[in-house]
Backbone as a ProteinNet text record, in pm:
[ID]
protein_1_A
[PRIMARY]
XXXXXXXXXXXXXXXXXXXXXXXXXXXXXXXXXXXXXXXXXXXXXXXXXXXXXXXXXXXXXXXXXXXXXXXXXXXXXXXXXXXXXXXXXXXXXXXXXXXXXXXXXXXXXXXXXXXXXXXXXXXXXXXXXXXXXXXXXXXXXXXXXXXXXXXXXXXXXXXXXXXXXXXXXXXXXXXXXXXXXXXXXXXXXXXXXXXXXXXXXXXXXXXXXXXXXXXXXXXXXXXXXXXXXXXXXXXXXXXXXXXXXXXXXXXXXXXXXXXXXXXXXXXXXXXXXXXXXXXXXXXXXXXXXXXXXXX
[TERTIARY]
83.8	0	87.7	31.5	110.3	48.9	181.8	215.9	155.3	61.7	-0.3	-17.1	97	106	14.7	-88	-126.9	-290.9	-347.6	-490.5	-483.2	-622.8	-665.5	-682	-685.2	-656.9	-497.5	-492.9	-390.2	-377.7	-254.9	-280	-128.2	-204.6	-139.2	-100.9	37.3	68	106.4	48.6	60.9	225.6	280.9	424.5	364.9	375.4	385	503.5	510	578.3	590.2	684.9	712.7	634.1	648.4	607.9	663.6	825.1	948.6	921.3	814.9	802	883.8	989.8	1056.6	1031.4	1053.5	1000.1	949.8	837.7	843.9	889.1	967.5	1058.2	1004.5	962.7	897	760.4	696.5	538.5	513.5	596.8	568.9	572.9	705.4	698	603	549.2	403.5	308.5	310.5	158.9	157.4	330.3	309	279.2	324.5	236.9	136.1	80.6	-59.8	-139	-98.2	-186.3	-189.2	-31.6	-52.9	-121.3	-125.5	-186.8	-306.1	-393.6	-516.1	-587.6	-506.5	-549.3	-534.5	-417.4	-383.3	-318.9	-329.6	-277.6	-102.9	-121	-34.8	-16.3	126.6	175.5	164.8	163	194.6	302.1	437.7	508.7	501.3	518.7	534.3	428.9	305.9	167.6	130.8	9.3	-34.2	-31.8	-82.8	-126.4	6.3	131.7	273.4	264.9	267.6	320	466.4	413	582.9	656.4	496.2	553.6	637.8	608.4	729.1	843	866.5	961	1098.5	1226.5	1325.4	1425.1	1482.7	1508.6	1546.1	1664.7	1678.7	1599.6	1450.9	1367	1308.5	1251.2	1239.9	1254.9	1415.5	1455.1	1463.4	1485	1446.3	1285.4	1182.2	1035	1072.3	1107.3	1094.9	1172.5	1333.2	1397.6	1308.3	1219.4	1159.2	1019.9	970.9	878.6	922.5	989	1099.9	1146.3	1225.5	1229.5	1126.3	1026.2	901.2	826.2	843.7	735.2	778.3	942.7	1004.3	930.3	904.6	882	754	699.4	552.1	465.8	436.7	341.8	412.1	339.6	424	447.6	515.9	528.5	549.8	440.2	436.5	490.6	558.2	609.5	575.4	587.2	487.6	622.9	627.4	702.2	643.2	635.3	550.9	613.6	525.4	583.6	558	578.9	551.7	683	773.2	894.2	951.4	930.4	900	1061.6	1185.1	1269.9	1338.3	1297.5	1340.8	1270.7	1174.9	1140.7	1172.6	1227.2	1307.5	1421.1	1499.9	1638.4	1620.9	1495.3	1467.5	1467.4	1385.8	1391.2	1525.4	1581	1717.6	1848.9	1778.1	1911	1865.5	1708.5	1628.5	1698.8	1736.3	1702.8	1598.5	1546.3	1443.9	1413.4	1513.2	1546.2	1389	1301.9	1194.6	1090.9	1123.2	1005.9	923	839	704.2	685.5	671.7	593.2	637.9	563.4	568	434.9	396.9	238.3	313.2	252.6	308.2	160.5	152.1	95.7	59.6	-63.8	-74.3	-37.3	88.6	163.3	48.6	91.4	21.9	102	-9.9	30.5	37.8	134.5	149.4	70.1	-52.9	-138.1	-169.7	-105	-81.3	-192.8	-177	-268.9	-321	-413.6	-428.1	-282.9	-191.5	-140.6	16.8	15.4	152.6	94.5	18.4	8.3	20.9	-3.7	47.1	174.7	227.6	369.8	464.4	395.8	479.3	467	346.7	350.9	424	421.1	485.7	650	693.5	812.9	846.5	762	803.4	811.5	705.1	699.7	832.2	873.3	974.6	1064.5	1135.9	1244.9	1236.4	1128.8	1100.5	1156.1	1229.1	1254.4	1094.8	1028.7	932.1	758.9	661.9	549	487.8	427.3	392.5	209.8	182.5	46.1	7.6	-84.9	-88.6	-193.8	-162.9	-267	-368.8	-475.4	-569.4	-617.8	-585.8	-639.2	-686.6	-764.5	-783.4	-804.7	-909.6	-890	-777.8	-671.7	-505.1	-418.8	-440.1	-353	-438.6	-498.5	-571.1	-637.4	-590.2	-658.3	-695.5	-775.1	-864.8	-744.6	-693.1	-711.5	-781.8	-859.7	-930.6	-958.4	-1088.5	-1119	-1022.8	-1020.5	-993	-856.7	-765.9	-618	-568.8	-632.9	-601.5	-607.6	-678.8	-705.5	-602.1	-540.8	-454	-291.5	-340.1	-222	-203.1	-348.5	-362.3	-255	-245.6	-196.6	-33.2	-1.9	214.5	181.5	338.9	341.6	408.2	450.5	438.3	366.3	244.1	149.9	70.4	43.5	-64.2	-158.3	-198.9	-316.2	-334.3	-442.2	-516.9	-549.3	-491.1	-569.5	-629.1	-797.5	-909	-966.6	-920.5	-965.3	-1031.3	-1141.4	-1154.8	-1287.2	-1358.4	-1476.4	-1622.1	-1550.3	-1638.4	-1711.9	-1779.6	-1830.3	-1865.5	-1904.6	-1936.4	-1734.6	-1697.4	-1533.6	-1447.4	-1464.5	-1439.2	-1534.2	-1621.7	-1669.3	-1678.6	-1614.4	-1579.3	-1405.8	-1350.6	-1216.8	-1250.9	-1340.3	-1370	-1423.4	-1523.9	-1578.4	-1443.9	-1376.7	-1291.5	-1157.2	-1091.6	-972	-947.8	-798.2	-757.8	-787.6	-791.5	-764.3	-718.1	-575.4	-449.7	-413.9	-501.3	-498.3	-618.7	-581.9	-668.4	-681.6	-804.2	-905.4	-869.9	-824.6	-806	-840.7	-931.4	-1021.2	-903	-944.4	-891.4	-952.9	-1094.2	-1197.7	-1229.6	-1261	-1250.5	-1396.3	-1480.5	-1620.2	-1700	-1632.8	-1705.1	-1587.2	-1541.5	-1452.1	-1521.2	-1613.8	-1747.5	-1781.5	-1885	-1932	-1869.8	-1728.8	-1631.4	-1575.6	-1602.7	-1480.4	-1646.5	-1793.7	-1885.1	-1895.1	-1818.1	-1851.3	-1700.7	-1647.2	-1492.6	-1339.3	-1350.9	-1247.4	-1159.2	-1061.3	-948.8	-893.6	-927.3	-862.3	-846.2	-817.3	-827.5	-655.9	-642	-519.6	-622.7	-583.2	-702.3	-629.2	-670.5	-622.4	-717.4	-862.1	-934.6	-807.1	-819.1	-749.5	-603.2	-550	-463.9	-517.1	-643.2	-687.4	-829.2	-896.4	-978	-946.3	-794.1	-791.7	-876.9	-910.1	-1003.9	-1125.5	-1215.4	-1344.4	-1322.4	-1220.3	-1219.5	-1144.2	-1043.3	-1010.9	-1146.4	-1208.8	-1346.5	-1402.6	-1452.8	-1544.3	-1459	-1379.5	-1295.6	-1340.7	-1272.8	-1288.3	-1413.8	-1484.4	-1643.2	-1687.4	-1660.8	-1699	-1673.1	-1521.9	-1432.6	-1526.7	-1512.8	-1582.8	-1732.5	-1823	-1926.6	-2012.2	-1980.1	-2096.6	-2125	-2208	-2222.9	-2323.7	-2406.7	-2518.1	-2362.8	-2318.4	-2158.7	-2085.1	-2049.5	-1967.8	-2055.9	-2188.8	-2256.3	-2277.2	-2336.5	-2330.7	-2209.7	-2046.7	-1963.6	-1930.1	-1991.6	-1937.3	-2042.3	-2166.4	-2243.7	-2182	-2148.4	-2101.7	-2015.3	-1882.4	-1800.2	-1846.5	-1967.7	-1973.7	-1956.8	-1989.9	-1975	-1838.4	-1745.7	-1620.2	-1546.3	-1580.8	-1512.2	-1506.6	-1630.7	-1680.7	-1594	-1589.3	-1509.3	-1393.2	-1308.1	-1174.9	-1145.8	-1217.9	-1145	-1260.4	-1334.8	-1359.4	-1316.3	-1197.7	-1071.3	-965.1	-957.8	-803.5	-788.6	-661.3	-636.2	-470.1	-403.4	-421.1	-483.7	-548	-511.7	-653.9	-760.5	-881.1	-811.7	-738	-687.6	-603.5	-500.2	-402.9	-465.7	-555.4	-638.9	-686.9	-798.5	-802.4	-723.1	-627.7	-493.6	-422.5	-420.1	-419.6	-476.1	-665.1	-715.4	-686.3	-653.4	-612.5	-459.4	-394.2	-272.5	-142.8	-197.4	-82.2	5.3	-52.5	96.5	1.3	107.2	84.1	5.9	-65.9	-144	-58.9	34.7	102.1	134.2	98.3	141.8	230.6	285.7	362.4	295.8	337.5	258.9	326	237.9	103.5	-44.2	-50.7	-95.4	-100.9	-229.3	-261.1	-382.6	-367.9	-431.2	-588.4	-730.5	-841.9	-913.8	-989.8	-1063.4	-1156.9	-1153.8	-1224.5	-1367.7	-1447.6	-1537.1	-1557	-1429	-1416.6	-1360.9	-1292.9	-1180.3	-1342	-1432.5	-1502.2	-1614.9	-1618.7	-1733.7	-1628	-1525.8	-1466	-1449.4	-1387.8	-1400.1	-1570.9	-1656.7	-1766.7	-1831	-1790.5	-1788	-1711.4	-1577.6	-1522.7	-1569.4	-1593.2	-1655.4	-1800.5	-1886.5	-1939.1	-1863.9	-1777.3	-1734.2	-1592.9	-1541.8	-1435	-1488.6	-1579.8	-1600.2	-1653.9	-1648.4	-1706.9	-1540.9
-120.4	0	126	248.4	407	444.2	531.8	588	728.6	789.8	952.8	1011.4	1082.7	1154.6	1290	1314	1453.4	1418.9	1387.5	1390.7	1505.9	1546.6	1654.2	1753.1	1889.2	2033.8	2037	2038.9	2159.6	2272	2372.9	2464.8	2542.1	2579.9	2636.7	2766.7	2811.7	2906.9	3002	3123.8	3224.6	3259	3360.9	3433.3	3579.7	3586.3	3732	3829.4	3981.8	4055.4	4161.8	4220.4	4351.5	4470.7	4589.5	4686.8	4727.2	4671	4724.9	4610.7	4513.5	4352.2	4255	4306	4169.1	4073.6	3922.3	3810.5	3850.6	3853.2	3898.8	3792.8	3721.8	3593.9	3563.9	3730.1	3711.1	3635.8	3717.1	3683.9	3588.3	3507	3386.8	3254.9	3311.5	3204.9	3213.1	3337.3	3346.5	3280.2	3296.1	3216	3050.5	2987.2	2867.4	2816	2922.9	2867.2	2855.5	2958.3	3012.2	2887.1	2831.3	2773.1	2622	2579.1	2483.6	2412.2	2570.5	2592	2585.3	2600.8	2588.2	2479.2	2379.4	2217.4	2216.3	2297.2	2260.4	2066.9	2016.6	1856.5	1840.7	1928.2	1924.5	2099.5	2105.6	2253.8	2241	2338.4	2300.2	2456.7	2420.3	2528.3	2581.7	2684	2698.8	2648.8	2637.8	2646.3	2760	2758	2868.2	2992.4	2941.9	3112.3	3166.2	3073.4	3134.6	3279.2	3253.6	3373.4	3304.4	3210.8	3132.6	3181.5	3223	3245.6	3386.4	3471.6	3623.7	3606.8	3430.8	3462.2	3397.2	3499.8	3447.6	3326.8	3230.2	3073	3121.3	3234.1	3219.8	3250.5	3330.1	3367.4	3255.7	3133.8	3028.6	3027.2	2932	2865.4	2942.7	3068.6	3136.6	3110	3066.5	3048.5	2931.4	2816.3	2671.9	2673.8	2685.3	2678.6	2760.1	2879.4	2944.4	2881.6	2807.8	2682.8	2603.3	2532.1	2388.3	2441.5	2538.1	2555.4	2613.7	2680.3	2732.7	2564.9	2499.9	2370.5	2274	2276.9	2170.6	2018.6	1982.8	1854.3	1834.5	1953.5	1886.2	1832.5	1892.5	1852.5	1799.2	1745.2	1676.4	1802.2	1826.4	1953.5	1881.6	1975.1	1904.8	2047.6	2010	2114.3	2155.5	2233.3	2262.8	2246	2161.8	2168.6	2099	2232.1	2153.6	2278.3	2212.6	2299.6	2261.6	2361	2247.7	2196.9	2216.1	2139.8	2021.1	1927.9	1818.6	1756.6	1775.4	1757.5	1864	2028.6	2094.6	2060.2	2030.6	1967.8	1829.7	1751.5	1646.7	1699.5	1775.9	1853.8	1918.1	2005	2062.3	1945.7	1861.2	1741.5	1729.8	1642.2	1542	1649.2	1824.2	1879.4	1952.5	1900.2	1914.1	1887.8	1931.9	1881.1	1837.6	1687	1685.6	1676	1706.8	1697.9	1762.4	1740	1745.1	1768.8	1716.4	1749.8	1579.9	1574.4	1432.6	1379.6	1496.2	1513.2	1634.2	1584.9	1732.6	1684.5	1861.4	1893.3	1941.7	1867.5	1889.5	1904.9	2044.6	2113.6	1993.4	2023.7	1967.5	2086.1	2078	2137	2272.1	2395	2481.9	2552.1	2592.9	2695	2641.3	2492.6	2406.7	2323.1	2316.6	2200.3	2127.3	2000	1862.5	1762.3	1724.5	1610.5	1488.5	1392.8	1324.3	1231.8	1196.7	1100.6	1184.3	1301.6	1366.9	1429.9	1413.5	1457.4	1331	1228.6	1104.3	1098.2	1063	1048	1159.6	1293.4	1380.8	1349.7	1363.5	1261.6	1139.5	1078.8	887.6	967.8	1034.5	1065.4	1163.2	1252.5	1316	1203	1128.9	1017.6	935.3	886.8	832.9	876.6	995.5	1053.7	1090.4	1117.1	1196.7	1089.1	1136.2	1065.3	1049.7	1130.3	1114	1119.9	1117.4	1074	1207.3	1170.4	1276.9	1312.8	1396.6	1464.6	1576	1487.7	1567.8	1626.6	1795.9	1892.3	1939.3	1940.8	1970.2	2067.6	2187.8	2282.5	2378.5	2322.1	2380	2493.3	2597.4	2713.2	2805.8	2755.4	2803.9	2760.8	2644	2547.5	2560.2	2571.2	2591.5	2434	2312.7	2172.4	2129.6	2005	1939.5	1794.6	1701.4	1622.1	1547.9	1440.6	1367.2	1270.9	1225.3	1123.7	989.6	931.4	859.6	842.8	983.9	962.6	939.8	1042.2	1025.1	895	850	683.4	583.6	628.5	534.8	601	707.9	744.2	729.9	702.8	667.3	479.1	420.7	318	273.5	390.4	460	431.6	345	344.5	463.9	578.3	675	817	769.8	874.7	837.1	968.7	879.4	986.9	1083.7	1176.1	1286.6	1337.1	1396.4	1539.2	1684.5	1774.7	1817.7	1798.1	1815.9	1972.4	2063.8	2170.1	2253.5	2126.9	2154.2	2175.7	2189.8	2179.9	2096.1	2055.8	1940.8	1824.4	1824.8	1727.9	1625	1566.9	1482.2	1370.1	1464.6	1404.8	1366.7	1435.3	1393	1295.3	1279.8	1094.3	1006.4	1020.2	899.5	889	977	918.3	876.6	899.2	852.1	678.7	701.3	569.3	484.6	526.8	430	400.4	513.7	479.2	346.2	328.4	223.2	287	211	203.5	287	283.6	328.8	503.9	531.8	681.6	768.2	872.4	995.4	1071.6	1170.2	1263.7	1351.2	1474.8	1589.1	1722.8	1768.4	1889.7	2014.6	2027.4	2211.1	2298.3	2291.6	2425.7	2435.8	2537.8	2499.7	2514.8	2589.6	2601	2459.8	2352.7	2222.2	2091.4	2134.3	2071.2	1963.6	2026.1	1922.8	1838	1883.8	1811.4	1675.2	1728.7	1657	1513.1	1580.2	1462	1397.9	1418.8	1356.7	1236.4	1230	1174.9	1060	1096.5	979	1053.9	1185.1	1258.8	1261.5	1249	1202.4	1384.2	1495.9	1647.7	1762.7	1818.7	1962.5	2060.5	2101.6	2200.8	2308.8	2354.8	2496.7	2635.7	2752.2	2857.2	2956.3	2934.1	2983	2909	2820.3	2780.9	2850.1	2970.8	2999.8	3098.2	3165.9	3221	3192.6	3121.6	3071.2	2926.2	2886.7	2749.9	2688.1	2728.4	2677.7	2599.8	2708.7	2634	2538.1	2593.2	2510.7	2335.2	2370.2	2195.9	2146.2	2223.7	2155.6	2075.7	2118	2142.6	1972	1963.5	1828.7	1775.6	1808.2	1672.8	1607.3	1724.5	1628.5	1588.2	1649.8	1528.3	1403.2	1360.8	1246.7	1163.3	1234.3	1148.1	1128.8	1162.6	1126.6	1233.8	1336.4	1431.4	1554.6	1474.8	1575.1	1661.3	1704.1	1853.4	1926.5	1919.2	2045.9	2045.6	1913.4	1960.6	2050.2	2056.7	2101	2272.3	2312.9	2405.9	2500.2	2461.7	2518.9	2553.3	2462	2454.7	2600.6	2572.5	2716.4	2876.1	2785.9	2926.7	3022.7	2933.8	2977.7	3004.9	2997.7	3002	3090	3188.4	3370.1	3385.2	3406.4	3409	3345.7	3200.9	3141.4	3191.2	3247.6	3292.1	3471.4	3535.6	3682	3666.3	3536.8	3561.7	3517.6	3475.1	3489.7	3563.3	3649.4	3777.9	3884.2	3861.8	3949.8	3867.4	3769.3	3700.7	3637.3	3527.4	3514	3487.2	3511.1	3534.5	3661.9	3752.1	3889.9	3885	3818.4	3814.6	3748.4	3632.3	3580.7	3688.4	3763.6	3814.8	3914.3	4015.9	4138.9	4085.7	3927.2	3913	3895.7	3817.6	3826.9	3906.4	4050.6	4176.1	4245.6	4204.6	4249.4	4177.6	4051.4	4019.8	4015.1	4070.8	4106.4	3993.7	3944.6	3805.7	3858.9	3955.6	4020.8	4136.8	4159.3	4320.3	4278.6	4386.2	4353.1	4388.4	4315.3	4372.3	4196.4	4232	4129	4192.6	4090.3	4108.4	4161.6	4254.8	4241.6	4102.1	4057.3	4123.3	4112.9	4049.2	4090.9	4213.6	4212.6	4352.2	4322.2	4425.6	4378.3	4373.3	4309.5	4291.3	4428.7	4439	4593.2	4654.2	4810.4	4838.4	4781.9	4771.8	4707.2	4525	4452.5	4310.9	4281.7	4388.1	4452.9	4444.6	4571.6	4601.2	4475.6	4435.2	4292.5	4170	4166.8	4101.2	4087.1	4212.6	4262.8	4252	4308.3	4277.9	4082.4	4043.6	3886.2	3813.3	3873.4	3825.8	3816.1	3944	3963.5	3830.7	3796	3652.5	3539.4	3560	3393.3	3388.6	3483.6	3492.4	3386.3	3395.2	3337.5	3172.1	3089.3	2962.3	2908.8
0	0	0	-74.3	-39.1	60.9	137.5	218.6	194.8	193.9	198.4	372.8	321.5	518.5	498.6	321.9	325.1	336.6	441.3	416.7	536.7	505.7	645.1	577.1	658.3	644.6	595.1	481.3	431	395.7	413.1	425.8	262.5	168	98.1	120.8	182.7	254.9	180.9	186.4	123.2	138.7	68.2	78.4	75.2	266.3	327.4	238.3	195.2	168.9	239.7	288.8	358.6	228.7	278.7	221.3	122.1	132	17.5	-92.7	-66.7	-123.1	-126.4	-63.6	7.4	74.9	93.8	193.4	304	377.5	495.9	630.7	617.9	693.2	821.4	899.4	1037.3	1048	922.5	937.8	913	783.9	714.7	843.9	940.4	1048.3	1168.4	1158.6	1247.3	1168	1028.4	1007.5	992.8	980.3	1019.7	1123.7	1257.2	1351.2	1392.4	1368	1389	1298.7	1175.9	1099.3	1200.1	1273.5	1322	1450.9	1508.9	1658.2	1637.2	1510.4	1482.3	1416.5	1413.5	1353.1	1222.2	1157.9	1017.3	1024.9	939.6	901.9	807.6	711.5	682.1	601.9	546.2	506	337	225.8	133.9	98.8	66.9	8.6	-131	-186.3	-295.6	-395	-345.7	-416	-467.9	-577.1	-624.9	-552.8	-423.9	-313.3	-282.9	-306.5	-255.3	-376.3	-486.6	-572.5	-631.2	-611.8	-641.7	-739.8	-910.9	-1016.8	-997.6	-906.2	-884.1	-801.3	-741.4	-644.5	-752.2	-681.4	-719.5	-678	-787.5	-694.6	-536.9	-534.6	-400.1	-256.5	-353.8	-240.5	-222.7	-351.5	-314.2	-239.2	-185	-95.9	9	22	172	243.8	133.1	182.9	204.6	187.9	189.2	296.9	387.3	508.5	589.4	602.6	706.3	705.7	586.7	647.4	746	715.8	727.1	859.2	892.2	1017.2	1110.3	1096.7	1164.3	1199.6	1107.1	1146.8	1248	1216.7	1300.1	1360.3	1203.5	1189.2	1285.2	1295.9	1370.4	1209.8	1152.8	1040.4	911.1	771	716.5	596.3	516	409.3	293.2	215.4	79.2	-3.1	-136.1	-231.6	-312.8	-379.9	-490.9	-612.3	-661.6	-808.7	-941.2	-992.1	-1116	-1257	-1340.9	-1460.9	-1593.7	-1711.9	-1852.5	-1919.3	-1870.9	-1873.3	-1847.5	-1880.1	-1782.4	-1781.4	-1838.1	-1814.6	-1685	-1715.2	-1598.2	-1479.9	-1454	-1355	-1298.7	-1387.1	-1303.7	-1287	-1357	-1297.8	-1173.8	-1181.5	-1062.9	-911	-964.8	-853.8	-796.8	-910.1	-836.9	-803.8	-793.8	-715.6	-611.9	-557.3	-463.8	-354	-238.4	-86.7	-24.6	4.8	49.6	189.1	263.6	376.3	466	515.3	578	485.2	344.3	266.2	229.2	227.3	253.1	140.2	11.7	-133.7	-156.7	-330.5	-400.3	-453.3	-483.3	-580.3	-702.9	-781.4	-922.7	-1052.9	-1091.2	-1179.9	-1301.4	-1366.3	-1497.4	-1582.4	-1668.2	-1759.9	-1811.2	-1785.9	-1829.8	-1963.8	-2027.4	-2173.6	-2315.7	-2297.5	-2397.2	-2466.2	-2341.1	-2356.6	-2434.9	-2379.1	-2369.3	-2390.4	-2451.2	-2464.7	-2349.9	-2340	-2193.6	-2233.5	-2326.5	-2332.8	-2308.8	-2307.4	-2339.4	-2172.8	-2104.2	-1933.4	-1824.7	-1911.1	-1843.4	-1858.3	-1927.8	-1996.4	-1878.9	-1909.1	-1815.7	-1675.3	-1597.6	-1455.2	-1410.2	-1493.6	-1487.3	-1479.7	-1545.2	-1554.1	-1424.9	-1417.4	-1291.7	-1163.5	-1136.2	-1031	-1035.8	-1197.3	-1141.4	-1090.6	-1141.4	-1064.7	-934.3	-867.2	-736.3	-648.6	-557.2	-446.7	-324	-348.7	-230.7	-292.7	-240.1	-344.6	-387.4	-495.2	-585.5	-587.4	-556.5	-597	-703.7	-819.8	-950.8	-903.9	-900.3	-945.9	-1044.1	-1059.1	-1165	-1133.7	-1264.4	-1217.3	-1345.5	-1456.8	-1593.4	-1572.4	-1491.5	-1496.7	-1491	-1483.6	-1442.3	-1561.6	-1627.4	-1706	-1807.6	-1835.1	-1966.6	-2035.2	-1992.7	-1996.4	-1880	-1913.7	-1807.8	-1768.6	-1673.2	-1625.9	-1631.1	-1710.4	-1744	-1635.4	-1579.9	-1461.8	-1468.4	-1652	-1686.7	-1670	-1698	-1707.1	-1569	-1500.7	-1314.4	-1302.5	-1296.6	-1283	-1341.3	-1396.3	-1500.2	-1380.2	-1383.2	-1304.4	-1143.1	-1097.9	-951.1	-975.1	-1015.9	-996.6	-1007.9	-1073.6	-1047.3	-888.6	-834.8	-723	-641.4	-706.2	-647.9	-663.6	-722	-711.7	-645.5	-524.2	-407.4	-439.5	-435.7	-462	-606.6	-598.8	-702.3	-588.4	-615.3	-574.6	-717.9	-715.4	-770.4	-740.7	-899.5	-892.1	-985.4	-1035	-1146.3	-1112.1	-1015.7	-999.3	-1064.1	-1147.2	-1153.6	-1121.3	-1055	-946.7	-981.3	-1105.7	-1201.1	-1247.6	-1271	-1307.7	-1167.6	-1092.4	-915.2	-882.7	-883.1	-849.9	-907.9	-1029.3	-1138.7	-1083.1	-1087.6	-975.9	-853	-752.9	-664.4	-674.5	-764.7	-816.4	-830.5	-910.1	-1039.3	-934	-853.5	-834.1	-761.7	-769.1	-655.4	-512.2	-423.6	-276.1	-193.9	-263.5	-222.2	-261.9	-342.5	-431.9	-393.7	-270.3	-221.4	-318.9	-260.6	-407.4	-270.8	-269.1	-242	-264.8	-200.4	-275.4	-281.3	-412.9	-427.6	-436.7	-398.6	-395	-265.7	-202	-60.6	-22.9	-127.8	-107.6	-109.6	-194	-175.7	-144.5	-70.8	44	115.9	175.1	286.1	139	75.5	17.6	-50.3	-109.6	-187.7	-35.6	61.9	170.3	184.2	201.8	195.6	104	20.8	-115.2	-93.3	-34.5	-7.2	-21.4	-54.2	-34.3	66.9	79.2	240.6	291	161.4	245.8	167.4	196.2	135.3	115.9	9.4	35.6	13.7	132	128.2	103.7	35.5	46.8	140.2	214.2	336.9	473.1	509.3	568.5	650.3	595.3	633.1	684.8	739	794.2	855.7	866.6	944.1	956	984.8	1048.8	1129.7	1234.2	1326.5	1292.9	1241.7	1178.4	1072.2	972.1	860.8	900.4	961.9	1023.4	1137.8	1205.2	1285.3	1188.1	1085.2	969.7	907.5	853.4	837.2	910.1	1060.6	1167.8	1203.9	1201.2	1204.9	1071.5	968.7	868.8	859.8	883.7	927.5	1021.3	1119.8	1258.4	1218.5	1096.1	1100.7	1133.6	1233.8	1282.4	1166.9	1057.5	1002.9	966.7	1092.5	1076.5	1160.7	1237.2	1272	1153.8	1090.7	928.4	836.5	850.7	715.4	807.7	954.3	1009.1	986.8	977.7	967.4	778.4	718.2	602.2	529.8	640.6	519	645.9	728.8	798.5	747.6	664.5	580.3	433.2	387.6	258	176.2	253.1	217.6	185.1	276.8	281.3	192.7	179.2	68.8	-65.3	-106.2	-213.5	-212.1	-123.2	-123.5	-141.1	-26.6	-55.4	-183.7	-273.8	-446.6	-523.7	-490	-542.3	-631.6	-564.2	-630.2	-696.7	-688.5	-764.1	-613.1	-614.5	-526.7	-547.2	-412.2	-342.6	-260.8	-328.2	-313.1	-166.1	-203.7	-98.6	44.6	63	169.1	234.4	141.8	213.2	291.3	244.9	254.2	431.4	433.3	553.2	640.2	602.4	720.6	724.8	665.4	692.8	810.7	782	888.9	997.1	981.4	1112.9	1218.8	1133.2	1157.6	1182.6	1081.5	1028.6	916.8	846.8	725.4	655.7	568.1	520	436.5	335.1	257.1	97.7	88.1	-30.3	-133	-217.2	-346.6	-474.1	-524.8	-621.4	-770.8	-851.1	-1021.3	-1052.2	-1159.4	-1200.2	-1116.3	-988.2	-908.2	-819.1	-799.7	-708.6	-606.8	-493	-346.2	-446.6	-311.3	-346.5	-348.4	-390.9	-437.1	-302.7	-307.6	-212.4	-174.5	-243.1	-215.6	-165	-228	-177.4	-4.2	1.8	126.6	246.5	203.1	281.3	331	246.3	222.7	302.4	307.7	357.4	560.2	571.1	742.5	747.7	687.7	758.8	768.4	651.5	702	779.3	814.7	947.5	1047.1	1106.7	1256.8	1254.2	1171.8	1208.2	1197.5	1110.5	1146.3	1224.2	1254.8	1381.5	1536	1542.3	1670.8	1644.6	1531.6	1496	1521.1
[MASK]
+++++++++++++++++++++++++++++++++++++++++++++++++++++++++++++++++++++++++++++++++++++++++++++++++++++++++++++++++++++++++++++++++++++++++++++++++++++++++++++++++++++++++++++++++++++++++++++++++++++++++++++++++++++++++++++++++++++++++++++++++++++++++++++++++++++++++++++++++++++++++++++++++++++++

């Protein structure tokens, strides 16, 4: 059987910037704690919400050691390496340190788009080289192709591909992988608005981008689905529904950061071609906090 140390609340961790837009190194290691003190499961680095595509390799690796050391091996950290390169990305791999890293999340090839047989081909190849297990991302609104139920499936059975983060919203193509897969191969939500619904259905977790600011409710919201109690999973899940829906209002990361702004976890500054969330998403935002701050 595979080894998947990523079910639960994950938390795709934004990259705090100072005002000058430099790393913000302090905050980034306040919000790993903060995410862990609040029932995050596992970390994900260098995901979409990082801004990865503006950081430079060496700011990279300054976000990935001030993970890596902020977590100190309490939770498991997954990576974000992906790409339409599929040779630079195994280069990228095998001069990797994986030294406290679990996995990597690896992108379905954006821009080029690939065919289902030239996105297998590229997965199977990334898996083999990886020293540690691999989770293919689907995310056509970003990549410009779909992940096919069918190809996942073909690819759930590589012995080192253990999960699917599913972000395609399709709810129809997510339970035909659910239906179809092996055993051994987790369905991982990437929308965080049908998160509940999706772990209702046999889903094992979430990489969330809400999550890094309403940890609390949003891992409750898991745990009682898990455990079965679910009128508290479905109570918390419409509690958040609003919110889910604002913080990508604006783009994201730009809605998450704005709230952990207001809450004084980091500045409210992003990189171009990003820009902060709009006055009106901003305002709609603080006023949906103050209700769900206390769940």
């Amino acid at each position: 059987m595979k080894n998947n140390p990523f079910t639960g609340t994950g938390i795709a961790l934004i990259t705090p910037f100072k005002t000058d837009f430099s790393v913000d190194v302090d905050a980034l290691r306040g919000i790993v704690n903060f995410v862990i003190d609040n029932g995050a499961d596992f970390l994900v680095a260098l995901g979409t919400t990082s801004e990865a595509p503006t950081l430079t390799q060496s700011e990279k690796q300054l976000v990935v050691k001030t993970i890596l050391d902020a977590n100190a091996h309490r939770l498991p950290v997954l990576l974000g390496m992906g790409g339409n390169n599929t040779q630079n990305v195994i280069e990228n791999i095998k001069s990797q340190d994986f030294t406290g890293i679990e996995g990597i999340l690896s992108v379905v090839p954006f821009y080029n788009k690939p065919n289902q047989r030239g996105m297998r081909a590229h997965f199977e190849a990334i898996a083999d080289a990886s020293p540690v297990p691999v989770i293919v991302y689907n995310v056509p609104g970003r990549v410009g192709v779909n992940l096919q139920a069918a190809t996942c499936v073909e690819l759930a059975k590589h012995p080192n591909i253990v999960a699917v983060k599913e972000a395609s919203g399709n709810l129809q193509q997510i339970m035909e992988i659910l239906r179809d897969k092996p055993a051994d191969f987790d369905v991982l939500s990437g929308d965080d608005g049908i998160t509940q619904p999706l772990m209702a259905l046999g889903a094992k977790g979430v990489i969330s981008v809400a999550a890094n600011a309403y940890t609390k409710p949003f891992s409750k919201m898991m745990q009682a689905q898990k455990e079965g109690r679910v009128e508290e999973a479905l109570r918390l899940h419409f509690a958040m529904m609003r919110m889910n829906q604002l913080i990508f209002a604006d783009g994201n990361p730009a809605g998450i950061k704005c709230l952990m702004h207001h809450m004084g976890l980091c500045e409210n500054v992003l990189r171009l071609p990003l820009v902060s969330a709009n006055e009106k998403v901003e305002a709609d935002i603080k006023v949906e906090w103050e209700k769900l701050k206390s769940f």
